[in-house]
N, C-alpha and C positions, 0 to 999 in steps of 0.2 A: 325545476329549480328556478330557471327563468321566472314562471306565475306568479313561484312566491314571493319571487323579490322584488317583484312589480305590483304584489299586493301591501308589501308593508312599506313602500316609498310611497304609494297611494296615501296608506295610512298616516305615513310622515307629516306629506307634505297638505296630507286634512289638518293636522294638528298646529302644523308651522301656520297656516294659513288663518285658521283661528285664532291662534294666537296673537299674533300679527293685528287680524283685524281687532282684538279687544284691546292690544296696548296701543295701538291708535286712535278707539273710541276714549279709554281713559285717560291719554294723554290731554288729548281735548276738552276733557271733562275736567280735569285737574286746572289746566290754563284758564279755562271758562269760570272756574270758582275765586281763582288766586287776581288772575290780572281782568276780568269781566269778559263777559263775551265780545264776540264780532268777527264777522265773517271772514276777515284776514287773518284769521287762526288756521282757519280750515288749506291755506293757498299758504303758510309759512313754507319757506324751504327745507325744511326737515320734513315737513309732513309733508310733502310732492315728493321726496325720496321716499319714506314711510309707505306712500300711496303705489308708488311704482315698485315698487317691493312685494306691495299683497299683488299688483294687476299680473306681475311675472310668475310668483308664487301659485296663482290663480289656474293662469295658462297653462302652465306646467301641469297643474293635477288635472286638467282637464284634458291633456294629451293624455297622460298614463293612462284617466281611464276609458279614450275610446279606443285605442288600439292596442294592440301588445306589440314589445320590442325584442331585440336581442340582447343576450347577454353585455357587450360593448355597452350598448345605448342607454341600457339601464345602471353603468356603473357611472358614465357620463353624466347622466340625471344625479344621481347621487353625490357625486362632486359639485353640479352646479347649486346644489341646495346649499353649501358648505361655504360657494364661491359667492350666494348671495348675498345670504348671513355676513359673511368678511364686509363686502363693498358697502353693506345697507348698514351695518356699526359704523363703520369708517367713516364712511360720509355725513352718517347722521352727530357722530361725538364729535365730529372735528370741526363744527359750527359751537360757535364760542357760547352761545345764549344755553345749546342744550350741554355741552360739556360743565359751565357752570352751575347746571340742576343739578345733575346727577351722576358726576366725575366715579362714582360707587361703581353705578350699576353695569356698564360695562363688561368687567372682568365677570360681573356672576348672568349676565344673559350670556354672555357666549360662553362660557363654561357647563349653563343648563341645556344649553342646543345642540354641543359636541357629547355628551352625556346624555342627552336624550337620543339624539340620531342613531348612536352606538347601542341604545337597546333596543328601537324600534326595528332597523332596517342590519340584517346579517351583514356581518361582511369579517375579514382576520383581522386581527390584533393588527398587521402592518398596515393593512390599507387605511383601515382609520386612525393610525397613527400618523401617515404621510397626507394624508385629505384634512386634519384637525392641528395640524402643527401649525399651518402659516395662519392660525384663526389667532393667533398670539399676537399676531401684527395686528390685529384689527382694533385689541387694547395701546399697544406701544404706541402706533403714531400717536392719536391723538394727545397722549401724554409727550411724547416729545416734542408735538407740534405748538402745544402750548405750556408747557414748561411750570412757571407758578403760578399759574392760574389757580391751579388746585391751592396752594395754600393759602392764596389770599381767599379764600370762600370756608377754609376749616380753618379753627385756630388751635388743632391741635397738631399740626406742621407749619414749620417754617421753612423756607426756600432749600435752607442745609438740608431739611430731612426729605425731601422731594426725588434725591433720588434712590433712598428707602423704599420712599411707597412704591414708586415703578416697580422695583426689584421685588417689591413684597407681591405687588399683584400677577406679575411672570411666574413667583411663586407658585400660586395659585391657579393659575391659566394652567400651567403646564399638569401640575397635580389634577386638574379636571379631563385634561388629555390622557395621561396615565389611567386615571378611572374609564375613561372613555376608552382605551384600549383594552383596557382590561374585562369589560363587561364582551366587548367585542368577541374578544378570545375564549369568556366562556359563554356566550351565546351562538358563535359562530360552530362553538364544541360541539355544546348540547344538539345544534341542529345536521352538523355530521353524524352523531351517534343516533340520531331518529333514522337518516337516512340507511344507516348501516342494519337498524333492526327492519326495516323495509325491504331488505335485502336478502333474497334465496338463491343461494351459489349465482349464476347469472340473472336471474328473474327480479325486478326491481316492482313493488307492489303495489300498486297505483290506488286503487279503489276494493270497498268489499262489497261481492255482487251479490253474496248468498251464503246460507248456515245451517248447517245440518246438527243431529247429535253426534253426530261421530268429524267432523270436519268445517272449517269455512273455506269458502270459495275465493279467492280476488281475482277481480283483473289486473295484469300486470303487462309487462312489455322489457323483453330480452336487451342487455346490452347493448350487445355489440347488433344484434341484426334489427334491433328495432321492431320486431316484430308482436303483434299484442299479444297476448297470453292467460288462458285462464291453470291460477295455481292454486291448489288444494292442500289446506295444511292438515293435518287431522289434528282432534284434539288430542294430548297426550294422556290425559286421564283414563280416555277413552279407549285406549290403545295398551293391549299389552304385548311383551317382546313375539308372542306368537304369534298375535294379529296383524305387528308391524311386516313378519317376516312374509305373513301369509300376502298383505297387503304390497310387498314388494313382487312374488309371485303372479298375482293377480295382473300389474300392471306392464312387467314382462312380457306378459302373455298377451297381453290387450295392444301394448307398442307394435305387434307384428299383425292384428289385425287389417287390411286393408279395402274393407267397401266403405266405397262412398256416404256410407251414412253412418257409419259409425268416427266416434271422435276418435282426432288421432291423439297418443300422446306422443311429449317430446323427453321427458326426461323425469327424472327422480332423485330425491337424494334427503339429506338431515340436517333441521336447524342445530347452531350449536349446544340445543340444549336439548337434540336429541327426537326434534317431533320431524315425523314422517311428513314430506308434501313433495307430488306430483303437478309436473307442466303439462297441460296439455291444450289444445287447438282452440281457440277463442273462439266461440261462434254468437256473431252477433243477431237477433231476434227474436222471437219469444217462443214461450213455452208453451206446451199444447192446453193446459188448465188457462193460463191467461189468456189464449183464444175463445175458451169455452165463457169467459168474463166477459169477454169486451161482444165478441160477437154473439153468443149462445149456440143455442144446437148447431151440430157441421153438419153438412149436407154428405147422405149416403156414400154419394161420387167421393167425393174429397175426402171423408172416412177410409173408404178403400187405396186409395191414393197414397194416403199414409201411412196407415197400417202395412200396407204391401211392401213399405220402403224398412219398416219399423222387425217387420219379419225377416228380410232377405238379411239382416245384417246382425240380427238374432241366430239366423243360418249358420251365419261364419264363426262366429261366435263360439257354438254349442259344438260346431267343426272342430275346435280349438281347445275344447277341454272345460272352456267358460259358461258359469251361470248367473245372469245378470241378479236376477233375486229382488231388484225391485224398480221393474217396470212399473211405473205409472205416469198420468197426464204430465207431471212437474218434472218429471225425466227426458221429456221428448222434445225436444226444439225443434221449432218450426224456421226455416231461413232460404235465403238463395245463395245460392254454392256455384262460381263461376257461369251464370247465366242460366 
């Protein structure tokens, strides 16, 4: 859970940071057409805010992506993207030159950031509710700070109606919070309900290592002990109620196996919609056909070697009541087992 949400605040603050840098370039471009150019465009004090905005914005994605965090750390990141946005409007509208540009735009950049953060990066309906709420101040002061300014630059408000448009744009702000929580709540949903179909009684399923006709394999890793795990779903087509039952028998039987070279299992049970899959012992290294790929012919000795280990526990097996039925190269993992 951590990865991923250290991969989509990546993604975030890729996007914040582009963007960032293009309404900087076109701020620039717009003053350089209107008022002409020269080099004290570039050194205004809005754009040295602007600037120090992208340089922290910058920093920040370049932490996330060389190491990984904790869960804390990464909710932390998440707020301070939230917390830039606030101070980097704030400072930038409540300079009189840029609040008389574009007294507008305000309320719809931080409505589009609170709205956008909420689809990119997971989190519940509250948290982005209490992280996006004080983004509503970052509109309010500067209109309180300068009062009618706005209507002397529209002339379709007068002084009287100035504190309509506040009111109207809090409207607004907060209507973008409410969206923003709400996409929250149902992205935060959808990404519980992945985890939940991830999920086999304690076995949480990480990756898919392999696929048969009749089953696929993942690796997974248990709850509570943490421990990795490869789990076997069968497929249900493939599967009818005798072969499940037979296939319950089968791995009863194999649970009480114990040599060393046979895999142990841990457990058994049904998804809720009824398919059959087995835990059993994670064994990391390869298989004996992928040896015969990488390296080719095995040498006599080392033939013997395996086979001997391949037999003794076919032994116990066949002790047991059990017939594998299909031994081959792609069955046989090759590994080291406690030294």
């Amino acid at each position: 859970a951590n990865t991923y949400l250290q991969r989509r605040l990546i993604v975030f603050y890729g996007v914040a940071l582009a963007l960032a840098v293009l309404l900087y370039v076109v701020s620039i471009l717009v003053l350089a057409v209107t008022d002409g150019w020269t080099w004290s465009l570039l050194v205004a004090p809005d754009k040295l805010v602007h600037l120090a905005a992208i340089f922290c914005t910058g920093a920040i994605l370049d932490t996330l992506r060389r190491r990984s965090f904790r869960a804390n750390a990464l909710v932390l990141f998440d707020a301070v993207s939230l917390f830039l946005a606030i101070a980097t409007c704030t400072t930038i509208y409540s300079m009189p030159v840029v609040y008389r540009m574009a007294p507008h735009s305000i309320s719809g950049i931080m409505g589009l950031f609170i709205v956008a953060r909420a689809v990119v990066v997971p989190s519940s309906a509250k948290t982005t509710f209490l992280l996006s709420a004080p983004v509503s101040l970052a509109v309010l002061i500067p209109q309180l700070a300068y009062g009618t300014i706005y209507s002397d630059i529209d002339v379709e408000y007068g002084p009287e109606q100035y504190p309509i448009v506040i009111v109207w744009h809090q409207v607004t702000m907060w209507m973008s919070i409410g969206i923003a929580a709400l996409a929250s709540r149902i992205n935060f949903g959808l990404r519980h309900q992945m985890r939940k179909a991830e999920q086999l009684g304690q076995y949480r399923l990480v990756e898919k290592i392999g696929q048969g006709g009749k089953g696929t394999v993942y690796r997974a890793q248990h709850d509570l002990l943490k421990r990795p795990t490869a789990v076997k779903v069968l497929n249900a087509e493939a599967m009818s109620a005798d072969g499940i039952a037979r296939y319950e028998r089968e791995v009863q039987l194999t649970s009480t196996l114990t040599h060393p070279n046979t895999i142990i299992v841990y457990d058994y049970g049904h998804t809720p919609e009824g398919r059959f899959y087995y835990a059993m012992e994670y064994v990391p290294g390869i298989t004996l056909d992928r040896l015969l790929e990488i390296a080719g012919p095995v040498a006599p000795a080392r033939v013997m070697y395996v086979m001997r280990q391949v037999c003794c526990c076919l032994e116990e097996a066949h002790g047991a009541g059990l017939v594998h039925r299909d031994i081959k190269p792609q069955n046989i993992m090759l590994c080291e087992r406690g030294g």
